[in-house]
GULUM-413628 format. One record per residue (C-alpha): residue in three letters; x, y, z. Coordinates in steps of 0.05 Angstrom, whole numbers, plus 5000, padded with zeros to 4 digits. Layout:
! residues N
AlaXYZ
...
//
This chain:
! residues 169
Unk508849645154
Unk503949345104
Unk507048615083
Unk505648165030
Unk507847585007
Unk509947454930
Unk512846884889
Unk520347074850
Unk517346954774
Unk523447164735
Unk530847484767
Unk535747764709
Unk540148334718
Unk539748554801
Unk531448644791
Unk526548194808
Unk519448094779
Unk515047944839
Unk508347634827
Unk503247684887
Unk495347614884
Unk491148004914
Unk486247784975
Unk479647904987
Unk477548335043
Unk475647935098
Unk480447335071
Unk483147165147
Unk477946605167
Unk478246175114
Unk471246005099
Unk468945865027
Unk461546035037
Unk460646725065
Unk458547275016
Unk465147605016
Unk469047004992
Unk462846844933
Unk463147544901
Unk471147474912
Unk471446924875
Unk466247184818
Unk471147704805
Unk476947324801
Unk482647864825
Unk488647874775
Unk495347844798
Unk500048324803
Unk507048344785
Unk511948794817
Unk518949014791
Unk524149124844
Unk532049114858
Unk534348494883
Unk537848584944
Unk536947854971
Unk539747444918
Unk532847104900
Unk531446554845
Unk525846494803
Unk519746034842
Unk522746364914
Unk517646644964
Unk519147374994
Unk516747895036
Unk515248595004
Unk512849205043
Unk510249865037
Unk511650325105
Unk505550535138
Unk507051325136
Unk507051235064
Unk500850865049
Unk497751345107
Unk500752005066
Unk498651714999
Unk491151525027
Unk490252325057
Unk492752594989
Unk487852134946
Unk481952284993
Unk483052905034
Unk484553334973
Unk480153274927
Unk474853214978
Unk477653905001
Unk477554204943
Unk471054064926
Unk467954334994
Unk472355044990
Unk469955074913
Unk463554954943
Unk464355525002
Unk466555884947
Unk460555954904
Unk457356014977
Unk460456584993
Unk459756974920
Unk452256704926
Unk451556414862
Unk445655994852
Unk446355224870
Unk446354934806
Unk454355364791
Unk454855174864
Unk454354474851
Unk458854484785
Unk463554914824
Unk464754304876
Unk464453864819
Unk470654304786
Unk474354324856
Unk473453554854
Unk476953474788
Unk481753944801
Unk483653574865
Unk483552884831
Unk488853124773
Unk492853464827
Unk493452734856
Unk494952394787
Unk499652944772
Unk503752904840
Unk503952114842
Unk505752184774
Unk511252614777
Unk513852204839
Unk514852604903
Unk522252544927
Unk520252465002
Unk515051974994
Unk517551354956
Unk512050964950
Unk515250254912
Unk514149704955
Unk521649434988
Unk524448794994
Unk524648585060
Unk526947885059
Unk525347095052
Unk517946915070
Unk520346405116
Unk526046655151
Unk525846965219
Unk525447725222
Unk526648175289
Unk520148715289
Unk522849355303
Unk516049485345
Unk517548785387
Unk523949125407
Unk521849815430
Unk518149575489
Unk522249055504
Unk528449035571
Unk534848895547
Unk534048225573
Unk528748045522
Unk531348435468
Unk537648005472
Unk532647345486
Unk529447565408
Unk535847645379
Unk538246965398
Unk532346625384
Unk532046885309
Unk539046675309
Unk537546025319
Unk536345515267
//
């Protein structure tokens, strides 16, 4: 699961508007002078703000944990780059195979390309039913949570040891 943080700006009627800012790529060691972190900063990344159901209760200036499941961020990376990139190399094979000359080749691949790209627009668009792909609420930033992988490979011994101990204040 891919978590983030974000700050409760605003709770009214069971929604939440959750603001959370985006890091730069290499943002884990901290340092203010590596190239990364100057063109970061040049840029100045916006922040984003997030509308979801509020199934914790939050107030307005609360921290909480949002998440997007990793088969869905996986599925929705293969369709934005595995389609139109495929489309463009059979519209490619295509022109290939009816040997036209590589200048309609090339706008062929160009046309699978586009065609691949609007598919992508057009499917996100529409929303696919088994695929939800709004971040969920997941809980408080600071409160303990059990990890579901934590568990899986853990005795019963230790999976009762985790449950106590993020039981405990």
């Amino acid at each position: 699961m891919l978590e983030e943080i974000g700050t409760v700006i605003k709770a009214e009627k069971g929604e939440l508007w959750i603001e959370t800012q985006p890091r730069s790529a290499c943002s884990h060691c901290g340092a203010d002078s590596c190239t990364t972190s100057v063109v970061a900063k040049l840029f100045n990344a916006k922040r984003n703000a997030l509308r979801l159901p509020d199934t914790l209760g939050a107030k307005a200036g609360q921290q909480v944990l949002i998440g997007i499941p990793d088969r869905v961020l996986a599925a929705a990376s293969l369709r934005a780059y595995l389609v139109p990139l495929g489309l463009m190399i059979l519209a490619a094979a295509l022109g290939a195979a009816l040997q036209l000359g590589e200048v309609l080749q090339s706008l062929l691949a160009i046309a699978g390309l586009i065609g691949g790209l609007a598919w992508v627009e057009r499917t996100i668009a529409r929303g696919d039913k088994r695929l939800n792909y709004a971040p969920r609420l997941l809980g408080f930033a600071n409160e303990p949570r059990i990890r579901i992988d934590e568990l899986e490979h853990s005795s019963d011994l230790e999976k009762r040891e985790i449950l106590r101990a993020t039981k405990e204040p």
